[in-house]
C-alpha positions in Angstrom: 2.2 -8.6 -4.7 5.1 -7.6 -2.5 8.8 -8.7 -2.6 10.4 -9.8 1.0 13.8 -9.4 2.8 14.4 -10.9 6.1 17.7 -10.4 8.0 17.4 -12.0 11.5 20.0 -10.6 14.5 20.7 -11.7 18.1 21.4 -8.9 21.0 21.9 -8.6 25.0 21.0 -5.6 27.3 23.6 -2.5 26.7 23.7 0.4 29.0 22.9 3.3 26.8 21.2 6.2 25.7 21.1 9.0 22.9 19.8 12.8 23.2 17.5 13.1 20.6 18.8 15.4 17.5 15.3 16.9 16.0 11.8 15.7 16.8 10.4 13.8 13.7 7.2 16.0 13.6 9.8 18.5 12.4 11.7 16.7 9.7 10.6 18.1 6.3 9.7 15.6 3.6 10.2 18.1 1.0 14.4 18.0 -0.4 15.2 20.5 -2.7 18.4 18.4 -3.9 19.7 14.7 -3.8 23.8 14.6 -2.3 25.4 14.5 -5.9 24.2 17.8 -6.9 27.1 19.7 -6.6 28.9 18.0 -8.7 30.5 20.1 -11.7 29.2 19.7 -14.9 32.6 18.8 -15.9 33.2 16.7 -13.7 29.9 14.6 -14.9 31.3 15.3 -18.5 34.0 13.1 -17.9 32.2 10.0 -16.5 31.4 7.4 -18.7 27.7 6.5 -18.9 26.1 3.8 -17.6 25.3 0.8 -20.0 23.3 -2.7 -19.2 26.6 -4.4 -19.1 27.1 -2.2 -15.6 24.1 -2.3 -14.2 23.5 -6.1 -14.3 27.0 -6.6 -13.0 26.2 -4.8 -10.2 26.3 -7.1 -6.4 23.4 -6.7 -4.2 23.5 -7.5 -0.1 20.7 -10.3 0.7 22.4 -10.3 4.7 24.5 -8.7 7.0 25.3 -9.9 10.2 27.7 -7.8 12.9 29.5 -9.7 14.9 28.6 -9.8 18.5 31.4 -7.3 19.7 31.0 -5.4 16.8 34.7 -5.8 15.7 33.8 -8.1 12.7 30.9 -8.0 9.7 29.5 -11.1 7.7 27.9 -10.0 4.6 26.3 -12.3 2.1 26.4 -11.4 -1.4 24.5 -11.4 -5.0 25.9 -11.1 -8.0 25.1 -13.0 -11.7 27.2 -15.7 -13.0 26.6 -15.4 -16.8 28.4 -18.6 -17.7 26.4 -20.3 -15.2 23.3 -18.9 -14.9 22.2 -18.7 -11.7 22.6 -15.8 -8.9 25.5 -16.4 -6.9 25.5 -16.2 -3.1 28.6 -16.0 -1.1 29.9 -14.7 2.0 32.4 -12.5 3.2 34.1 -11.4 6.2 34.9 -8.0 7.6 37.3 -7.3 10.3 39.0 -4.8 12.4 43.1 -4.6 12.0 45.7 -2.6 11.9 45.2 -1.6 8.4 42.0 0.0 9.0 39.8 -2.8 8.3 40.0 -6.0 5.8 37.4 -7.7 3.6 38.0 -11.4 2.9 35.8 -14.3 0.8 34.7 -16.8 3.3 32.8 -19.0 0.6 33.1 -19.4 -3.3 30.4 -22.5 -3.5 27.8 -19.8 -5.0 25.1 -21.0 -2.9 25.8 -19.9 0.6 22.9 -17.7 2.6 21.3 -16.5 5.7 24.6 -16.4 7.7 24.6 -16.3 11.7 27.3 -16.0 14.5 27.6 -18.0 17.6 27.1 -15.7 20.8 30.6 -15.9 21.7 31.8 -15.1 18.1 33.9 -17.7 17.4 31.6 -19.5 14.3 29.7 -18.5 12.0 26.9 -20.6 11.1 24.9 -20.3 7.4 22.3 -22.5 4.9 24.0 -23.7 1.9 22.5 -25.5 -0.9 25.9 -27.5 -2.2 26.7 -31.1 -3.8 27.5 -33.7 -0.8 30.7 -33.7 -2.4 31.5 -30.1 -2.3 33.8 -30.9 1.1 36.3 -29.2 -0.3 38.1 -25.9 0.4 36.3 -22.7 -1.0 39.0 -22.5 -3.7 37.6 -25.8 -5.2 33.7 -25.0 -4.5 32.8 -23.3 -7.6 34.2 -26.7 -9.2 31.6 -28.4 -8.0 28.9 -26.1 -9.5 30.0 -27.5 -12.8 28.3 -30.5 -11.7 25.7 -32.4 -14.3 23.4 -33.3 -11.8 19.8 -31.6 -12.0 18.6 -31.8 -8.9 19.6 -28.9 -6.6 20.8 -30.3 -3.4 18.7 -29.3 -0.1 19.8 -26.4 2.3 21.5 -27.4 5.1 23.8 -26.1 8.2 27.4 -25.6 7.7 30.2 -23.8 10.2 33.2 -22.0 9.1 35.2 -20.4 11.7 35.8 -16.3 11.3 39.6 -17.4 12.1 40.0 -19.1 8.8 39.6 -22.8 7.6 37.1 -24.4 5.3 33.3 -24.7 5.8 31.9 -27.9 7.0 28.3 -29.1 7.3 27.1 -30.2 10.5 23.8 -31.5 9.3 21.9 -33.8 6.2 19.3 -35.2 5.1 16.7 -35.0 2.2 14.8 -32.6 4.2 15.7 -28.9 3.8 16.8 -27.0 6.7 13.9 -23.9 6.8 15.4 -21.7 9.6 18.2 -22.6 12.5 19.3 -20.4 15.5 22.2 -21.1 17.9 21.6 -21.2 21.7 22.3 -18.3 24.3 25.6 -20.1 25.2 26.5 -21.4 21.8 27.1 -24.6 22.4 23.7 -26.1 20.2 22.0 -25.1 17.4 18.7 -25.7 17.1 17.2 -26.2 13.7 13.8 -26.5 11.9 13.0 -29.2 8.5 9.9 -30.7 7.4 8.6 -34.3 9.9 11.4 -36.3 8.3 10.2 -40.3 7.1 11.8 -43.4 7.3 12.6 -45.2 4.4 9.5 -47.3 4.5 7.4 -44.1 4.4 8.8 -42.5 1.7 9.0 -45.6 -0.3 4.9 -46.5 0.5 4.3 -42.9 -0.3 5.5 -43.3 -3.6 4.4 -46.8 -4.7 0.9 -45.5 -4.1 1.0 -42.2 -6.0 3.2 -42.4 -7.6 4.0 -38.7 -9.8 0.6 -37.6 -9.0 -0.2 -34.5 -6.8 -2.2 -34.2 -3.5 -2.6 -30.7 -3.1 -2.6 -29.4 0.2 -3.8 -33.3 1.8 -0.2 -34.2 1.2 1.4 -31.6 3.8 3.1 -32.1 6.7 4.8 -30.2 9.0 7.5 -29.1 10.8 10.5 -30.3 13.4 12.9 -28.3 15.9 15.6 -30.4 16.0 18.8 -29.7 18.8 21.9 -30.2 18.0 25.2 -30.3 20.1 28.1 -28.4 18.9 30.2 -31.2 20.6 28.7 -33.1 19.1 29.0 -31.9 15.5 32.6 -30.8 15.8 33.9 -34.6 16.9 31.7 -36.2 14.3 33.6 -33.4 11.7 36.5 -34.5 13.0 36.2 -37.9 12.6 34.3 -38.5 9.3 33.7 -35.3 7.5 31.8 -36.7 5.0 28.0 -37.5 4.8 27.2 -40.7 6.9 25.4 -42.9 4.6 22.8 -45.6 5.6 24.6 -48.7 6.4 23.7 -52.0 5.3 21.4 -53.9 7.4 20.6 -50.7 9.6 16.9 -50.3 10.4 14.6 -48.6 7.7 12.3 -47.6 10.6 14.6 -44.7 11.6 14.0 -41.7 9.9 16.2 -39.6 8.0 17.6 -37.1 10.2 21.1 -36.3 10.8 23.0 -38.3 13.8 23.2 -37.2 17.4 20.3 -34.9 16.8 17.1 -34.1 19.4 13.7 -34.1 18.4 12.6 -30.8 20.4 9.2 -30.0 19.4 6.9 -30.5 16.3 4.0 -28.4 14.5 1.8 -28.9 12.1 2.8 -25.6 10.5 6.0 -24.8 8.3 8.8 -22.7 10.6 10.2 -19.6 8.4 11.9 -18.2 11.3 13.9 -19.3 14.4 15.0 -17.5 17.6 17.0 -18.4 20.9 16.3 -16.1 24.0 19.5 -14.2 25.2 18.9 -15.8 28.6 18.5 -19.4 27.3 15.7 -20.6 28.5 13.4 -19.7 25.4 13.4 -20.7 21.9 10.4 -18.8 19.2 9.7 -19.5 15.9 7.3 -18.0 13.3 5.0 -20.2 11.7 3.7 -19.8 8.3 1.5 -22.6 5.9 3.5 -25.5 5.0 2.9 -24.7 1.1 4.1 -21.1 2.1 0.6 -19.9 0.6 -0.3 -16.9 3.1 -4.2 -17.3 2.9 -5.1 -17.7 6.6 -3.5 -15.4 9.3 -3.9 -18.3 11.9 -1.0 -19.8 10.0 1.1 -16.9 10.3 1.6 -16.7 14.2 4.7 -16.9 17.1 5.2 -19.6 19.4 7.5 -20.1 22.0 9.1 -23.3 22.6 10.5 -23.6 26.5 13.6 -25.1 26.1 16.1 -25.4 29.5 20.3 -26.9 29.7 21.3 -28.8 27.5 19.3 -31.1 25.1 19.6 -34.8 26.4 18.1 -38.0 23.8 15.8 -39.3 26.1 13.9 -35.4 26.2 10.2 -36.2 25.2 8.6 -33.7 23.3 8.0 -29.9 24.3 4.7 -28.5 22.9 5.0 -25.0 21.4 2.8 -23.2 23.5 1.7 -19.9 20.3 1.8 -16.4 21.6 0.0 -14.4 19.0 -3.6 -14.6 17.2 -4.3 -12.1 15.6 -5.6 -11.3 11.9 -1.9 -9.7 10.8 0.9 -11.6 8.7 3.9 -11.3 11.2 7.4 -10.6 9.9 11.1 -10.3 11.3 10.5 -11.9 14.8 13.9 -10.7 17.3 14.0 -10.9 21.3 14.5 -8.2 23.2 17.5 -7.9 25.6 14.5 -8.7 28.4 13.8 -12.3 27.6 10.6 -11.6 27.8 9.3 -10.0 24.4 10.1 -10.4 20.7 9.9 -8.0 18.5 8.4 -7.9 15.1 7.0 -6.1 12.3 3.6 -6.5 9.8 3.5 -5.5 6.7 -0.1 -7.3 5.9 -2.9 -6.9 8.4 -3.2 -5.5 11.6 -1.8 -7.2 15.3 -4.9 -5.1 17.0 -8.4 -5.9 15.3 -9.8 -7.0 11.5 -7.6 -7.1 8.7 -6.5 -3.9 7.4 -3.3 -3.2 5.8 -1.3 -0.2 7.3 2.2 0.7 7.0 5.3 -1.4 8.2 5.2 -0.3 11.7 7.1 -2.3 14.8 5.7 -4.1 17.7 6.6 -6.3 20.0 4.7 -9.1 22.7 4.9 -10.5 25.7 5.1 -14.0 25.7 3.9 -14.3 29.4 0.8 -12.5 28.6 0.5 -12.2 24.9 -0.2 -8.9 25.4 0.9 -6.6 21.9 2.0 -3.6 21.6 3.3 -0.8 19.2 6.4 1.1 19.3 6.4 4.4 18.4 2.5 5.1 17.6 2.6 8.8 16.6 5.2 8.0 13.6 3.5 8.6 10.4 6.3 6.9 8.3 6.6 2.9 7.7 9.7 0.8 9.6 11.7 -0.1 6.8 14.5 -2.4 9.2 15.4 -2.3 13.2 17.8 -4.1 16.0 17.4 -4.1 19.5 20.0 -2.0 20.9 20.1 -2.0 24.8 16.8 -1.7 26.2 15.3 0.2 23.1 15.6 0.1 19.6 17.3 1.6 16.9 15.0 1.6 13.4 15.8 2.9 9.5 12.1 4.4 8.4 10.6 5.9 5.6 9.0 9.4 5.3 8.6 10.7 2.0 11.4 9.7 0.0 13.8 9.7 2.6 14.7 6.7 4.9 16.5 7.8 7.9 17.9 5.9 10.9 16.3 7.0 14.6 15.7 5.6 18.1 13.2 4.7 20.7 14.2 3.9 24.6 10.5 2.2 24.9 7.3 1.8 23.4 5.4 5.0 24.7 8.4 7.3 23.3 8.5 9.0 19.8 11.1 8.1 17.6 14.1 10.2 17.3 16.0 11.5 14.3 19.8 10.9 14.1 22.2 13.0 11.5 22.8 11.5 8.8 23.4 11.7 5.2 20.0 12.3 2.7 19.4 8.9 1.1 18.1 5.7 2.5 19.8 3.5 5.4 18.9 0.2 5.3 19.3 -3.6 6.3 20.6 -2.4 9.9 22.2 -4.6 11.9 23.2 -4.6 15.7 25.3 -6.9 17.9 25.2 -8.4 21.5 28.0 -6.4 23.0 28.8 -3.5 20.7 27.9 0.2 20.3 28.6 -0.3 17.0 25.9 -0.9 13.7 26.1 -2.1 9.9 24.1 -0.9 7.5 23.2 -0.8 3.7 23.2 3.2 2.7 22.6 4.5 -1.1 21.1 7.3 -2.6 20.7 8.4 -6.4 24.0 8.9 -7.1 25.9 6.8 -4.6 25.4 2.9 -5.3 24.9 0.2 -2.7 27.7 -0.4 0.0 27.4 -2.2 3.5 28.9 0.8 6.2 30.1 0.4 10.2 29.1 3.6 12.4 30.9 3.3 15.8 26.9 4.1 17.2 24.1 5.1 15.1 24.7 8.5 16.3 27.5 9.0 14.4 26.5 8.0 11.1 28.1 10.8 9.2 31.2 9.3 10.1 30.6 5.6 8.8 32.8 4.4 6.8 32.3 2.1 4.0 33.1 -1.7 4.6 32.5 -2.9 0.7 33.4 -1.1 -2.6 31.6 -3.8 -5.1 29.7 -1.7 -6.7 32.6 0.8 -7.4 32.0 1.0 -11.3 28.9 2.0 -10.9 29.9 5.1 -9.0 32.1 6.1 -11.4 29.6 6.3 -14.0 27.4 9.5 -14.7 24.5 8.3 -12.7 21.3 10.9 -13.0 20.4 13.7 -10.1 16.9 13.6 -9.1 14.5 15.2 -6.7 10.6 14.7 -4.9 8.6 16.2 -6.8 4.3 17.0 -5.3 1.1 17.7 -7.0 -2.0 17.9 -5.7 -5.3 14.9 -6.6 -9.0 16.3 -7.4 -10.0 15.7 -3.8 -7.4 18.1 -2.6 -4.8 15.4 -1.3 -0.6 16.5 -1.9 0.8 13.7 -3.5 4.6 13.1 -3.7 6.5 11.1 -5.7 10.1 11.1 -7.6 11.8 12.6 -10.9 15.1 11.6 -12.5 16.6 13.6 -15.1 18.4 12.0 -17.4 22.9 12.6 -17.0 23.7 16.3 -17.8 19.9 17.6 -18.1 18.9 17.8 -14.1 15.9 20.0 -14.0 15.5 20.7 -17.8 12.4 21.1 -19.3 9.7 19.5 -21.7 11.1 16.2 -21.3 10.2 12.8 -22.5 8.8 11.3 -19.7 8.6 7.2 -18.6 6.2 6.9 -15.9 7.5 4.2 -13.8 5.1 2.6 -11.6 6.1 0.4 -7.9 5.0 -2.6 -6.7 3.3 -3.8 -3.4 1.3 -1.2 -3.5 2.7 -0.5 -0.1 5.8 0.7 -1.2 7.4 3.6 -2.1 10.2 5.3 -4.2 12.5 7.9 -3.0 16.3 8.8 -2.7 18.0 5.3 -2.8 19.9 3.6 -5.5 19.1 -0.2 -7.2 20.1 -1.5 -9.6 17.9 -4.7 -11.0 15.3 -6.0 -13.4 12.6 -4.4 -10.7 14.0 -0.8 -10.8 15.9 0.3 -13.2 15.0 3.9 -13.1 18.8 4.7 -13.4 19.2 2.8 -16.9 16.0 4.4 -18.0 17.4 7.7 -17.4 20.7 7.4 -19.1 18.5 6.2 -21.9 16.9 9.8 -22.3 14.1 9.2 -20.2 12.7 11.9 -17.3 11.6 9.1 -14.9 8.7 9.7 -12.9 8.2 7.8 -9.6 4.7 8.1 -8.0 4.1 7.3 -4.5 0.4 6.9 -5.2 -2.2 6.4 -2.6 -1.3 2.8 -0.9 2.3 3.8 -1.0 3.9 4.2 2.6 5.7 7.1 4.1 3.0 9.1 4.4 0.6 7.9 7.1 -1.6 5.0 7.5 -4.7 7.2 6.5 -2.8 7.5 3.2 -2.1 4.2 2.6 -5.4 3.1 3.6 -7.3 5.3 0.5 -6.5 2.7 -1.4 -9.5 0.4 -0.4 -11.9 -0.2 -2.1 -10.9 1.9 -5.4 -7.8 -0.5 -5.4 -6.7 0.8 -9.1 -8.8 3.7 -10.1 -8.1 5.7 -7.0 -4.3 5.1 -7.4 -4.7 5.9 -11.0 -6.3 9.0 -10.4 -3.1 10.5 -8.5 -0.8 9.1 -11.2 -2.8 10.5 -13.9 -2.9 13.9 -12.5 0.8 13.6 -11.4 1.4 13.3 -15.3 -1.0 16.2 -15.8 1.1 19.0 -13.4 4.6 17.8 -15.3 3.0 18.7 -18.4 1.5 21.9 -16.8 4.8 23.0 -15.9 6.4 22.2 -18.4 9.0 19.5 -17.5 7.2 16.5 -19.3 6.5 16.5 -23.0 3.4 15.8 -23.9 4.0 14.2 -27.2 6.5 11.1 -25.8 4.6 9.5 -22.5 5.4 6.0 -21.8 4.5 4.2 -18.1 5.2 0.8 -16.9 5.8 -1.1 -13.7 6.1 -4.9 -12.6 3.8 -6.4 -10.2 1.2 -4.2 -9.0 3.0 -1.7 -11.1 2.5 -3.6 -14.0 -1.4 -4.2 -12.6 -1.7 -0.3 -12.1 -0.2 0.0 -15.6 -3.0 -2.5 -17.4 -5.3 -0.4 -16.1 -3.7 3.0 -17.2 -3.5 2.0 -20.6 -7.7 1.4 -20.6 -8.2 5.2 -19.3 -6.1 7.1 -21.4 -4.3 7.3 -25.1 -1.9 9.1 -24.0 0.5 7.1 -23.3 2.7 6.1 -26.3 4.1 2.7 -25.1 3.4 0.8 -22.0 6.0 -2.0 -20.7 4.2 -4.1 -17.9 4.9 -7.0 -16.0 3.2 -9.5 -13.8 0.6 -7.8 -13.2 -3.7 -9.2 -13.4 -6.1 -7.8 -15.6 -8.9 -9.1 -13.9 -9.8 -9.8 -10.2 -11.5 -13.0 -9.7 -9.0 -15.7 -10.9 -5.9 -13.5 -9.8 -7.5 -13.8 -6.2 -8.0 -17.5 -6.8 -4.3 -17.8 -8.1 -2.5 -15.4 -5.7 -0.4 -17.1 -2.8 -1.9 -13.9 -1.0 -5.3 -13.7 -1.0 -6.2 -11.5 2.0 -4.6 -8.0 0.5 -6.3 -7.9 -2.4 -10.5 -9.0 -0.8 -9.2 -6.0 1.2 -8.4 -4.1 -1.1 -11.4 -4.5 -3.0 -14.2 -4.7 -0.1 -14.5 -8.5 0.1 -14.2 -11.8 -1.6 -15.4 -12.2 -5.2 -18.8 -13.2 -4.1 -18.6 -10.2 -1.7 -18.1 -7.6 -3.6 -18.9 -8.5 -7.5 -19.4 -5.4 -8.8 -16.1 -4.1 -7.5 -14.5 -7.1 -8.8 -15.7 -6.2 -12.1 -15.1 -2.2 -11.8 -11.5 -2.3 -10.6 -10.3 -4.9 -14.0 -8.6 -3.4 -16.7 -10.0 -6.6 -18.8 -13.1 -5.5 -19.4 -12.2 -1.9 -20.8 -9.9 -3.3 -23.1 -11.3 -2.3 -25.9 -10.4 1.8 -24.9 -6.5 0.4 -25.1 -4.0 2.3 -28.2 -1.2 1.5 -26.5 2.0 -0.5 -27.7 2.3 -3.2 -24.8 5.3 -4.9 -23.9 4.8 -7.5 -21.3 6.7 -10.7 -19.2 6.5 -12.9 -16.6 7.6 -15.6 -14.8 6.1 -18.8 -15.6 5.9 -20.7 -12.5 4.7 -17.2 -10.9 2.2 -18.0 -8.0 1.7 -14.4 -7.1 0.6 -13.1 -10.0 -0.3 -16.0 -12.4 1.0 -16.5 -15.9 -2.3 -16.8 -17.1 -3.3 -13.1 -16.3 -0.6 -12.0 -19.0 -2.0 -14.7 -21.5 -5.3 -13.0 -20.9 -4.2 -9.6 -21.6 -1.7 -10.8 -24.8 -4.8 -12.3 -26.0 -7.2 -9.3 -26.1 -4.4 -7.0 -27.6 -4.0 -9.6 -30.1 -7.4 -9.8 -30.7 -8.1 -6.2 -31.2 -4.5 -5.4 -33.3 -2.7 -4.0 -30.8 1.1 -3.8 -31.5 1.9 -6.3 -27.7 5.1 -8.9 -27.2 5.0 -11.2 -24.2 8.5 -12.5 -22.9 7.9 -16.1 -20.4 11.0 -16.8 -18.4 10.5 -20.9 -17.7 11.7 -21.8 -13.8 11.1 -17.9 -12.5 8.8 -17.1 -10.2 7.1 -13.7 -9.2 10.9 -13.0 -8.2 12.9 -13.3 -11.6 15.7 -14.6 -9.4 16.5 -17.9 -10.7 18.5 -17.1 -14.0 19.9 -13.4 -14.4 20.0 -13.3 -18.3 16.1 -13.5 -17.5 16.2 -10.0 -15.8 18.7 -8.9 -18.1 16.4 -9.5 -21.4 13.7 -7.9 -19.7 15.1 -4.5 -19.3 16.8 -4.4 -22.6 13.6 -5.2 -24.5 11.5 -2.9 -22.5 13.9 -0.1 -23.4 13.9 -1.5 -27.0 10.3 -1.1 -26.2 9.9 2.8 -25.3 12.1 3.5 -27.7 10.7 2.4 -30.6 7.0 3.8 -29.6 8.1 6.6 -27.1 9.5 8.2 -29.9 13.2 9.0 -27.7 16.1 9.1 -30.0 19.3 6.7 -29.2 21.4 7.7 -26.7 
């Protein structure tokens, strides 16, 4: 049920080290005040407050890349096009000069992503999902968005040099490009699409099935493809646009772009694609070719042996896989050695049976295939990292903090550097710089991408980006953690946000607003979106009440792990009594409780609704009602029979416990719900189920369907958009809150 960000970086061995600034045993988890605090009431007085119109205009980072000297900064951004509808992605480019530092528009297509330098810094290399006729400068490539055409065009590889000049693409094809990385000495990229098929195969394919479906049987998988810069550059130069098929040329040939080399094949998808800094290695992370996550054998690395330069009559190299294990790898980087790559798991477990834990980091051998972790005493979860010389540097949660620290090696505890409360994330490191970009935000300081000159001087930073200006000149609530403790003696933590001007008032009307995964966790960050919209929610009156509920990270694998097998009523326990101690002391009102949450939030919140009345209005999204069919659906299988103590025929009385579905008939609440209707996480048909029994038994319930949208509402932003304005519609017309 979790939401994931990749951002993939390249480094080489640096010569340094840091002193450690406090042990992280030490750190408290407890902050009696987010930064903002201190603001005059005056000065808050004279802030405009935040409306939807803000908030959804606000632009969110989905990459940032430093450049390998660490004098220049690639970010890819997200912001709604209205007119449109879509999500636009485009980059831009940050760079040192004499004025302190200049941000420029690389791209204006709206469909640019996953940008990467060259190791020598002179391209930058990015997936782009354009028109074959949008060879235009990026002044004209919004034009071609206006295009009638249906059918989205597939992602492929286009340059643009840092220096300035228009973007070009250096590969085509019907086949998408899934993941590309550029060589040690960047002069090839190597790149990853489905087996491509001649003409002949495609057209046999279709003559005998014609629309109809082969689930699964129909799968193939995966090329790595070489391609020579040369190569690309004169054939740019000489005929810029797409080569089409000439007449009379063989329909045996497949479909690939010219002068490229077939490297290696497998009969897994490729999500993920990595050079060696030394050359002579290429990895990739493999995942099922339908991107369905229900076997860890299809999640795995693999190391391809790849040495100078690719030549046509290379046969091909068989990936030779490096880890097998029972744990869903993510975020696969080489180490400045050669010899290991790093990664992270955020499902499963690199060392023994499946068992979820925390986000921690690890890296392997690829000589021996030995794992290991890094930093093993760290309770918190490893939220994002870079190599950085022969060690690391790593944001990570504790509580509802997320700091930025360092590790020389695996055996040594991760140290703390000084930097501003909030959360650091998205870090990025180069091949040859001290320097680091970042994402940083907290409550009252919005989303900006910052350059330290070393992650030990991040209180100097400085911020790169000012997109999201407007929203830092609104009155944007204060907050704080806030702990109780659960009938089996266990402190729980989670967050409260008081609504502009009333920071720790009293007997409040209080939203209880659930998070997904369920390993994840709220704290002191700022976000704006249709997932977490605590800030909107606030401005609208509300006392916001985050609860990092047993499952959530931060707080130790042991706590995470208490999940299993009570995977809702355990959770809904702490929640429940978190709700209790603001009413004990006073800060919640009793009379106006409302909860919701989206994903498992929204599944915690089904199931909150069927053990209490309390709660006035509930607004809940994508999340199951029942067990057996949501594991059936889900594209994730393996979390939740973990969660629950085995597979439906494993565990049936569990199965049946653990489902709001059948306590249903205990629900009073007003219900609200969406969802996406080509959702494969959490399936449509788990909120026709739950519309139904309200229905049925005279509930007051709505159900929004957004066609197209996944589990992700990310393909249309007016979806998001009517979401969050209904659902405050929603609590305000059964929470009982007056109009702000």
């Amino acid at each position: 049920m979790q939401i994931h960000k990749t951002v993939l970086v390249t480094v080489i061995t640096l010569s340094c080290t840091f002193a450690p600034i406090a042990q992280t045993q030490a750190r408290s988890r407890i902050q009696t005040q987010v930064e903002g605090n201190v603001q005059s009431k005056a000065q808050n007085a004279a802030k405009a407050k935040l409306t939807l119109d803000d908030f959804f205009n606000s632009v969110g980072f989905t990459a940032l890349e430093i450049s390998p000297d660490g004098k220049e900064v690639v970010i890819c951004t997200e912001r709604a096009d209205w007119d449109q509808q879509i999500f636009r992605h485009d980059l831009w480019l940050y760079r040192d000069d004499a004025n302190g530092g200049t941000l420029i528009q690389l791209t204006q297509s709206g469909r640019d992503t996953e940008p990467k330098w060259s190791r020598d810094g002179r391209w930058i290399a990015f997936l782009s999902e354009r028109k074959a006729s949008a060879e235009k400068s990026a002044s004209s490539d919004s034009e071609s968005d206006s295009d009638s055409d249906p059918k989205e065009p597939p992602a492929q590889i286009y340059l643009i040099s840092p220096a300035g000049g228009e973007a070009f693409a250096v590969t085509q094809g019907e086949e998408e490009v899934h993941a590309f990385a550029w060589s040690a000495n960047s002069q090839t990229i190597y790149f990853a699409t489905r087996q491509p098929w001649t003409k002949t195969q495609k057209d046999g394919y279709k003559d005998e099935w014609k629309d109809s479906v082969q689930y699964r049987t129909a799968e193939r998988g995966d090329s790595i493809f070489a391609l020579d810069l040369a190569v690309a550059l004169a054939r740019h130069a000489s005929a810029p646009a797409r080569a089409e098929r000439k007449e009379g040329e063989s329909e045996e040939q497949p479909d690939i772009t010219p002068g490229t080399v077939p490297i290696a094949v497998t009969p897994l998808r490729i999500d993920s694609l990595i050079a060696s800094p030394e050359g002579g290695k290429l990895a990739f992370l493999s995942n099922a070719i339908n991107q369905r996550q229900e076997r860890y054998e299809d999640v795995e690395l693999y190391v391809v042996d790849v040495t100078g330069s690719p030549s046509s009559a290379q046969s091909l190299i068989t990936p030779r896989r490096v880890t097998n294990n029972q744990a869903l790898e993510l975020h696969p980087r080489w180490a400045s050695d050669s010899r290991h790559i790093f990664f992270t798991v955020e499902e499963g477990d690199p060392f023994g049976p499946y068992r979820d834990l925390q986000p921690h980091l690890y890296w392997v051998d690829v000589a021996s295939g030995k794992a290991e972790q890094w930093a093993k005493d760290f309770t918190g979860q490893i939220v994002s990292y870079g190599p950085y010389g022969n060690g690391v540097v790593v944001t990570a949660r504790l509580g509802t903090e997320v700091q930025t620290y360092t590790a020389a090696n695996p055996s040594d505890s991760l140290h703390i550097f000084a930097g501003k409360q909030g959360t650091y994330e998205e870090l990025s490191t180069g091949a040859r710089t001290l320097r680091v970009a970042f994402e940083y935000s907290s409550l009252t300081q919005p989303t900006e991408v910052y350059l330290a000159e070393g992650p030990n001087l991040l209180e100097s930073a400085h911020a790169i980006t000012s997109f999201n200006k407007l929203l830092a000149e609104r009155d944007l609530p204060q907050g704080k953690p806030y702990q109780w403790k659960a009938d089996d003696g266990t402190t729980v933590e989670g967050m409260l946000i008081y609504p502009p001007g009333r920071f720790e008032a009293k007997h409040l009307p209080l939203f209880t607003f659930i998070h997904g995964g369920p390993a994840d966790a709220d704290g002191n960050h700022f976000e704006a979106d249709w997932y977490q919209w605590a800030a909107l929610a606030a401005t609208n009156g509300w006392l916001v009440f985050e609860p990092n509920y047993r499952g959530s990270t931060g707080y130790g694998d042991k706590f995470l792990m208490q999940i299993v097998p009570e995977m809702l009523s355990r959770p809904g326990k702490d929640i429940l009594e978190g709700v209790d101690a603001l009413v004990k002391d006073g800060i919640a009102d009793p009379d106006h409780l409302t909860v919701g949450g989206y994903s498992y939030g929204g599944y915690m919140t089904n199931w909150l609704i069927t053990q209490t009345t309390r709660f006035k209005a509930a607004v809940t999204g994508a999340g199951a009602v029942e067990n057996v069919g949501n594991w059936g659906n889900d594209d994730m299988t393996a979390d939740d029979a973990y969660f629950l103590g085995g597979r439906p025929w494993e565990a049936q009385q569990r199965y049946h416990d653990e489902a709001a579905i059948f306590q249903i008939n205990k629900v009073k609440t007003p219900t609200h719900m969406v969802a996406g209707a080509d959702d494969i996480r959490v399936a449509v048909l788990e909120d026709y189920l739950l519309e139904h029994a309200l229905y049925s038994l005279g509930i007051p319930n709505k159900l929004l369907i957004f066609p197209g949208e996944g589990h992700s509402l990310a393909k249309n932003p007016w979806h998001g958009k009517i979401k969050v304005r209904e659902e405050l519609k929603w609590l305000q017309k059964y929470g009982g809150v007056p109009t702000q």
